[in-house]
PLY file of the C-alpha trace (Angstrom):
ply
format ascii 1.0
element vertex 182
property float x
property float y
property float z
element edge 181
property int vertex1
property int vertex2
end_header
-22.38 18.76 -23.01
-18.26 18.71 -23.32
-16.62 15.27 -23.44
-14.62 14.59 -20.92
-11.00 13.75 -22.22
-8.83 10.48 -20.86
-5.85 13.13 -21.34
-6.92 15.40 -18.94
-7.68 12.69 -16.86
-4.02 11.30 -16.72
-2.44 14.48 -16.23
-5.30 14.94 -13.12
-4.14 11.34 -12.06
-0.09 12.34 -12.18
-0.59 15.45 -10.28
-2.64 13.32 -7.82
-0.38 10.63 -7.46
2.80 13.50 -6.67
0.29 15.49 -4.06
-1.42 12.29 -2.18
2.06 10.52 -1.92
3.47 13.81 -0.63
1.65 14.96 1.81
-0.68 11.97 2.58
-5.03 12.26 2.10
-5.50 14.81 4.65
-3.22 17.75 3.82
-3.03 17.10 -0.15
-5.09 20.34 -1.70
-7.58 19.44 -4.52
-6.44 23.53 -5.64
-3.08 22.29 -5.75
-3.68 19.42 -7.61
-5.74 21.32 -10.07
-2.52 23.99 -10.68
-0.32 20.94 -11.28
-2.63 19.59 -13.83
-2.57 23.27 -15.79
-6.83 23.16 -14.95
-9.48 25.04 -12.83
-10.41 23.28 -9.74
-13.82 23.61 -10.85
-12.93 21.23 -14.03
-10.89 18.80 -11.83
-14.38 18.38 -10.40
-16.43 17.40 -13.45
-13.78 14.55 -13.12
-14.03 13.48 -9.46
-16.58 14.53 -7.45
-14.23 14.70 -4.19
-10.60 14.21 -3.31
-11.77 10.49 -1.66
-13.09 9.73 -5.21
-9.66 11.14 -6.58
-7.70 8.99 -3.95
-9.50 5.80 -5.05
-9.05 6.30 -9.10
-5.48 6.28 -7.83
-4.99 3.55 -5.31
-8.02 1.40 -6.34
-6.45 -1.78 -8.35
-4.02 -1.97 -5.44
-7.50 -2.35 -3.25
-8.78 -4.43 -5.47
-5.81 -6.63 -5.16
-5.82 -6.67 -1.21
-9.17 -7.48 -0.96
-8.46 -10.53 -3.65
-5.11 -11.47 -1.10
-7.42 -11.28 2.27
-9.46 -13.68 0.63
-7.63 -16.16 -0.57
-5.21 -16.43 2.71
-4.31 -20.10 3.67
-5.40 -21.22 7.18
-1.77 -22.94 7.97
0.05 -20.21 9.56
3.72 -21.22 7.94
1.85 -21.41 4.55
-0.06 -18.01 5.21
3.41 -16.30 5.69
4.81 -17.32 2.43
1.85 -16.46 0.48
1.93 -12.82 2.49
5.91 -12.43 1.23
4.85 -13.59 -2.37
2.01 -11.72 -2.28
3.63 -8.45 -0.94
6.22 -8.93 -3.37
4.39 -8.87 -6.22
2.01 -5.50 -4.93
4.69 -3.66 -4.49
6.34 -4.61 -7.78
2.84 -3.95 -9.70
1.69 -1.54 -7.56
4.48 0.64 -5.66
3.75 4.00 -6.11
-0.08 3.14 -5.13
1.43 0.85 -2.20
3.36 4.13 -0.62
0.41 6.21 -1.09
-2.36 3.92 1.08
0.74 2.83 3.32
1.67 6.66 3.39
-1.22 8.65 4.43
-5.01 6.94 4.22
-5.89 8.43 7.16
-9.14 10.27 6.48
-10.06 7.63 4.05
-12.29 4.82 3.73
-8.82 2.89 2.52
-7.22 3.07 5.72
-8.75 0.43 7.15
-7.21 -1.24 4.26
-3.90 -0.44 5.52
-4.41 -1.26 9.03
-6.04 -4.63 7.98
-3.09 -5.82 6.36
-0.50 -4.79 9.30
-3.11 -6.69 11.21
-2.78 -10.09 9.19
0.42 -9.95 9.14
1.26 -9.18 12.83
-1.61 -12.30 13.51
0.43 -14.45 11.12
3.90 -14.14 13.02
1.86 -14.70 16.22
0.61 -17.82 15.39
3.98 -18.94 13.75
6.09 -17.75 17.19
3.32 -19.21 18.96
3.45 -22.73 17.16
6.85 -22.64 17.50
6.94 -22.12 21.18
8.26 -18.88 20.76
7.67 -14.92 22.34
4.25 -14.07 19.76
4.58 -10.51 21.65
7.41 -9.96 19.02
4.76 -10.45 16.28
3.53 -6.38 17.13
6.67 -4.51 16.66
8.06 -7.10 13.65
5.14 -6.64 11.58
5.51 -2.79 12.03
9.21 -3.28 11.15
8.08 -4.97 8.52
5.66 -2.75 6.94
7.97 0.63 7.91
11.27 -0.91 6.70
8.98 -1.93 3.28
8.04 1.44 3.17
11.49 3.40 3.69
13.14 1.32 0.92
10.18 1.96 -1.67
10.59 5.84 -1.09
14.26 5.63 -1.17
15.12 2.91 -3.79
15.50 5.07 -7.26
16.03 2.13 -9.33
12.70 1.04 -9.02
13.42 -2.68 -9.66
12.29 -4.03 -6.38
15.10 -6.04 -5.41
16.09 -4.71 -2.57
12.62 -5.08 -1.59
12.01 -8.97 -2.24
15.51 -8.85 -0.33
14.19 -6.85 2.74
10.67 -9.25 2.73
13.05 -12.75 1.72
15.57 -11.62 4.97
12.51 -10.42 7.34
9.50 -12.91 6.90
11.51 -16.42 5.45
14.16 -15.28 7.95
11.63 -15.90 10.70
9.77 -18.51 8.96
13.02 -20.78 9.27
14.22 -19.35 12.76
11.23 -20.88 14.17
10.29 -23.64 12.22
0 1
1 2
2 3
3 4
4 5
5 6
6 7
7 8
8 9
9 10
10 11
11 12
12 13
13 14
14 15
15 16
16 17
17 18
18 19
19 20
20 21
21 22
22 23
23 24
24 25
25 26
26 27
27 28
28 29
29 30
30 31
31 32
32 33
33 34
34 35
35 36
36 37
37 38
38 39
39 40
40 41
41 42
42 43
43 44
44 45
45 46
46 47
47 48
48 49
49 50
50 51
51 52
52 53
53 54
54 55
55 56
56 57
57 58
58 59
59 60
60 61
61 62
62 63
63 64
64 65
65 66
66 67
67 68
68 69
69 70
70 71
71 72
72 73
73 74
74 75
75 76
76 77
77 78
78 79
79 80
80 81
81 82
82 83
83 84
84 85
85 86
86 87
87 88
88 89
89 90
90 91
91 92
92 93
93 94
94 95
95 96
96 97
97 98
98 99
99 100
100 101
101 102
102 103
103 104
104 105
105 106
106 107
107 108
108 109
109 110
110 111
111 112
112 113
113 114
114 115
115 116
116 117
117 118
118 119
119 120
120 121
121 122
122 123
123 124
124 125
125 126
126 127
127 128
128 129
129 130
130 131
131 132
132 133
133 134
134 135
135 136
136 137
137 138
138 139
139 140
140 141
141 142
142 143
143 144
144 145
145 146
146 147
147 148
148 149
149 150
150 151
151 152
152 153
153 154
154 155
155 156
156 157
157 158
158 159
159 160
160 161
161 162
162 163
163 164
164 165
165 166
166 167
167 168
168 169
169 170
170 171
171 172
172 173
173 174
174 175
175 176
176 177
177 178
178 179
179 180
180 181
């Protein structure tokens, strides 16, 4: 029986992370992957036994960590909104290229619900903020989307990698509204 090798592994987990984030669960190509990792598809799969199994060695501490942040959420609306920005800040400092791939293209996946759950917290979050505040909570669908899209554009686009334009996008967007309403 051959050993399998944490070397090959990485190099199957780099390729992985460049096809998933590229073109999303669905239309990333286990063959391709395989090429990019200099390897027969049939030895990709004495790693992982299916591209879903691929997708979660990849994204899975960032699941781990969402499931940890659903969790622990406060019940105080306000409160839960500044614990979603700290929260969000920090996943997508620790966790960015992971973050754009679930955020990116789950679909297909067991992890999109993942993705979908957390649009969903927040989006419940600003409603019950606006709505404490006497305020529209309609707004809470599309902000949360802006929210989640505008995260998303700048973690694609932002070479530097640093995140501060990020905690700057989240600190303008969700404290923004926190004091607006409060």
């Amino acid at each position: 029986m051959q050993v399998l090798k944490e070397e090959v592994r990485q190099r199957i987990i780099k390729s992985a992370r460049r096809e998933f984030k590229k073109y999303g669960f669905e239309k990333a190509s286990m063959r391709s992957i395989a090429s990019s990792a200099n390897m027969t598809v049939g030895n990709l799969y004495r790693y992982y036994k299916n591209k879903e199994d691929l997708y979660g060695a990849i994204i899975g501490g960032l699941f781990d960590e969402i499931k940890a942040l659903k969790n622990s959420l406060p019940e105080e609306p306000e409160i839960r909104l500044n614990h979603l920005l700290e929260n969000f800040k920090e996943l997508q400092k620790d966790h960015r290229s992971e973050w754009l791939t679930l955020f990116g293209g789950s679909t297909g996946t067991k992890y999109q619900k993942v993705a979908d759950d957390i649009h969903n917290i927040l989006r419940d979050t600003l409603k019950a903020v606006l709505e404490k505040a006497g305020r529209r909570p309609e707004i809470a669908v599309p902000v949360a989307s802006a929210i989640i899209y505008g995260l998303n554009t700048i973690l694609r686009s932002d070479k530097s990698k640093n995140g501060d334009l990020a905690d700057d996008f989240l600190n303008y967007m969700m404290v923004d509204i926190a004091n607006r309403v409060a």
